[in-house]
N, C-alpha and C positions, 0 to 999 in steps of 0.2 A: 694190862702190862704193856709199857709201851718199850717199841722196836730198839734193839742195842742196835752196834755198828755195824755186826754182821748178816744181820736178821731181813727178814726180804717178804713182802706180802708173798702170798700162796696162791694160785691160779684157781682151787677147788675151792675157794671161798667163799662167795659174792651172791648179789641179789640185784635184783631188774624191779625198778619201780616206775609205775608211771603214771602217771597222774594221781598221785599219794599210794595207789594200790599197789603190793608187792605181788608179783607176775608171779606164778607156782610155776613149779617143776623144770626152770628153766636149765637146761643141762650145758651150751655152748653160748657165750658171747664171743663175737668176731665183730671184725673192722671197727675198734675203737682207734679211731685215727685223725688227729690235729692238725692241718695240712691247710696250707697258704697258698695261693698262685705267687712264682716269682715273676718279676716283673724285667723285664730286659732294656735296660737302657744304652744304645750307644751314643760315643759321643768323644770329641778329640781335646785333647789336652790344650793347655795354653801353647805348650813345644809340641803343636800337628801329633802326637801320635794317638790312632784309634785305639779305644779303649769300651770294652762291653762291663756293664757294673748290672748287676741284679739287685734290684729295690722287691721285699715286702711289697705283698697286690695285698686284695684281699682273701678273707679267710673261704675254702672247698667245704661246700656240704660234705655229709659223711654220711656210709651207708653202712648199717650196722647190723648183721645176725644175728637172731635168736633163734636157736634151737631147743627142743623141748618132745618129751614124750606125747603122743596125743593122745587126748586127752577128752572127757566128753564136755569140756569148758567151750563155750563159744565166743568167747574173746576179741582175738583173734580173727575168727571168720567176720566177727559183725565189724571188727573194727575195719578190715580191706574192704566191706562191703561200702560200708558210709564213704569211705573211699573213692571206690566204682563207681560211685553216685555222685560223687565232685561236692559232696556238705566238707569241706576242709576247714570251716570254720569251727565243726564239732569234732573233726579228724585228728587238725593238730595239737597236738599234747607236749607237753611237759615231760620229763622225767629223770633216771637216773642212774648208771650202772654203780652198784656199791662193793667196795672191795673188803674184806673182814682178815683180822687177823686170827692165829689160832686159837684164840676167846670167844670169839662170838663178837670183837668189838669193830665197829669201822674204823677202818686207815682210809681210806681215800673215796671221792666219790667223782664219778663223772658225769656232769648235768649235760643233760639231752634239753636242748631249744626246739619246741615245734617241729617233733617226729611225728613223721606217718608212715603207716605202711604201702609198702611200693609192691611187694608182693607176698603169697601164700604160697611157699611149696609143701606137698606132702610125699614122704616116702615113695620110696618103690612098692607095688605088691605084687608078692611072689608065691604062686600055688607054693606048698611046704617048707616056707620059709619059718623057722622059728624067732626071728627075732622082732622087737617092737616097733614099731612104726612113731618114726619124728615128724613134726613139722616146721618148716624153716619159714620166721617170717623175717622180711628183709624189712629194715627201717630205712627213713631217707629224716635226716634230721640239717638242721640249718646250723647247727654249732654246738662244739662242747665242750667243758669247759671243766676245768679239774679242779674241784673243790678239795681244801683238806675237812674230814670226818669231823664233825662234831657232835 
């Protein structure tokens, strides 16, 4: 069913794929974000008055969160690992945040250019705490770029 005029993608819908694989259980994505350096020009008119113009630089890496239950999936851990060990040839990847409407069908997808991971956090732990333990992996990706679903 596709979107009428009032109808709006759902924040609870989506999937994390990356390198053709769909990431399980991923519970949060953060800093999906598009972002250019402005560039600052001044410079004086034909009639002497200074004037600053802002020109399009180029396009800000973006750093992206994944959060997720943990999990006994090693993923994750091997992926920062090969990291740590500077193979960035077998590190950077591909991917793509996908956004679903309330079908199950994709609306929009955000391709990830040669993400890696920049870091592994895991939870807090707390003698008698009841609740699950996350881990947050931080992506550093070079661009992204908003495909419509197909």
């Amino acid at each position: 069913m596709p979107f009428g005029d009032f109808d709006g993608g759902v924040a609870h819908s989506f999937g994390c794929e990356i390198d053709g694989q769909m990431v399980t259980q991923i519970q949060e994505v953060s800093g999906l974000k598009l972002e250019q350096i402005a560039v600052e020009m001044k410079e004086n008119t034909v009639d002497g008055k200074y004037i600053n113009r802002f020109l399009p630089g180029r396009p800000k890496p973006c750093k992206i969160v994944l959060t997720r239950a943990l999990t006994e999936s090693s993923t994750f851990n091997d992926w920062i690992k090969d990291s740590r060990l500077g193979d960035m040839g077998k590190v950077r990847k591909g991917g793509a945040i996908i956004v679903f409407d309330f079908e199950g069908n994709p609306v929009k997808r955000y391709k990830l250019e040669n993400a890696w991971p920049k870091s592994l956090e895991i939870g807090s732990l707390k003698a008698g705490d009841t609740s699950y333990l996350q881990e947050k992996l931080v992506l550093t990706c070079e661009s992204i770029e908003v495909q419509a679903a197909s």
